[in-house]
C-alpha positions in Angstrom: 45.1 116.5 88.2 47.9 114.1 87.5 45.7 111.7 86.2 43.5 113.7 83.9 46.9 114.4 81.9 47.6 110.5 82.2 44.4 109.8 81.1 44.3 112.6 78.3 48.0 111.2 76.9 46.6 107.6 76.6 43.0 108.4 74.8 44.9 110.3 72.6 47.6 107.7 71.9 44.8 105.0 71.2 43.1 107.6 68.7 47.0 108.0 67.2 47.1 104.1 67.1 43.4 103.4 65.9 43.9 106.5 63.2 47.4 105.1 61.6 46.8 101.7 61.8 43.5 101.3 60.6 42.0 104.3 59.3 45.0 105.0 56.3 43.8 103.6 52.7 46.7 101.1 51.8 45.4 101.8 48.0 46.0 105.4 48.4 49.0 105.8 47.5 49.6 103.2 44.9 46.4 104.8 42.5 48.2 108.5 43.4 51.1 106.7 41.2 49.6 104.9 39.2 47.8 108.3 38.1 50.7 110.2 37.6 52.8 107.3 35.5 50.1 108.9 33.1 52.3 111.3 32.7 49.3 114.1 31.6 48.4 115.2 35.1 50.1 117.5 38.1 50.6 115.5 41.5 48.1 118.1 42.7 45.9 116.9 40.6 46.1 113.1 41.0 46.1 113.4 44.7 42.8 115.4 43.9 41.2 112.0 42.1 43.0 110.0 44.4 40.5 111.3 46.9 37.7 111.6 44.9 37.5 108.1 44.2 38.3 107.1 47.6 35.2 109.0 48.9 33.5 106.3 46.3 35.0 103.7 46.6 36.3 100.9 49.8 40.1 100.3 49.3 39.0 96.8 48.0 37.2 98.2 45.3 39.8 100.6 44.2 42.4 97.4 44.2 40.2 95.7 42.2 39.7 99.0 39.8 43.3 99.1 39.9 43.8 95.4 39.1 41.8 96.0 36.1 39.3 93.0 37.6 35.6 94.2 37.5 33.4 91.9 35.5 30.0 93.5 36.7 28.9 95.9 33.9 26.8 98.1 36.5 30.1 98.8 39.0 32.1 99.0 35.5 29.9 102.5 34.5 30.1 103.4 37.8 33.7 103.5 37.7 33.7 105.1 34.9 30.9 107.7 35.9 33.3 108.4 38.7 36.2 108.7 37.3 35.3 111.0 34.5 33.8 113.4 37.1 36.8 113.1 39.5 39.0 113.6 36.7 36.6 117.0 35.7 36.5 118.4 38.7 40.1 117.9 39.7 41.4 119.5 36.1 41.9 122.7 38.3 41.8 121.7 42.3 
């Protein structure tokens, strides 16, 4: 029984590991900010968008959004497309 527990304690500490080391957008947080230096929209709200557009988007993408450094015009409406929904549908999360 003793090592069911053990066994248990260290699949679940590898998930723990795998989850907050791997899993957690670095970009996240930064775009959350960047949102609310806007100044127009509740915390609520931008951690609404936040996550909207990281359903979208990889976290490279979203630096690059961020970074202002999209030169395709096809991924430039998307962003746009996306955004203006996000934004629309997080007005009142």
């Amino acid at each position: 029984m003793g090592k069911v527990f053990l066994w248990i304690a260290a699949v679940l500490l590898v998930v723990f590991t795998v989850k907050t080391q791997y899993l957690t957008s670095k970009t996240w947080e930064p775009f959350k900010q960047g949102c609310m230096a806007g100044g127009t929209a509740t915390e609520e709200q931008c951690s609404c968008l936040s996550n909207y557009v990281h359903k979208h988007f990889s976290d490279n993408e979203v630096e690059q959004i961020m970074k202002g450094i999209i030169t395709d015009p096809a991924m430039q409406q998307k962003v746009e497309g996306i955004v203006r929904v996000g934004s629309r549908e997080c007005k009142n999360p």
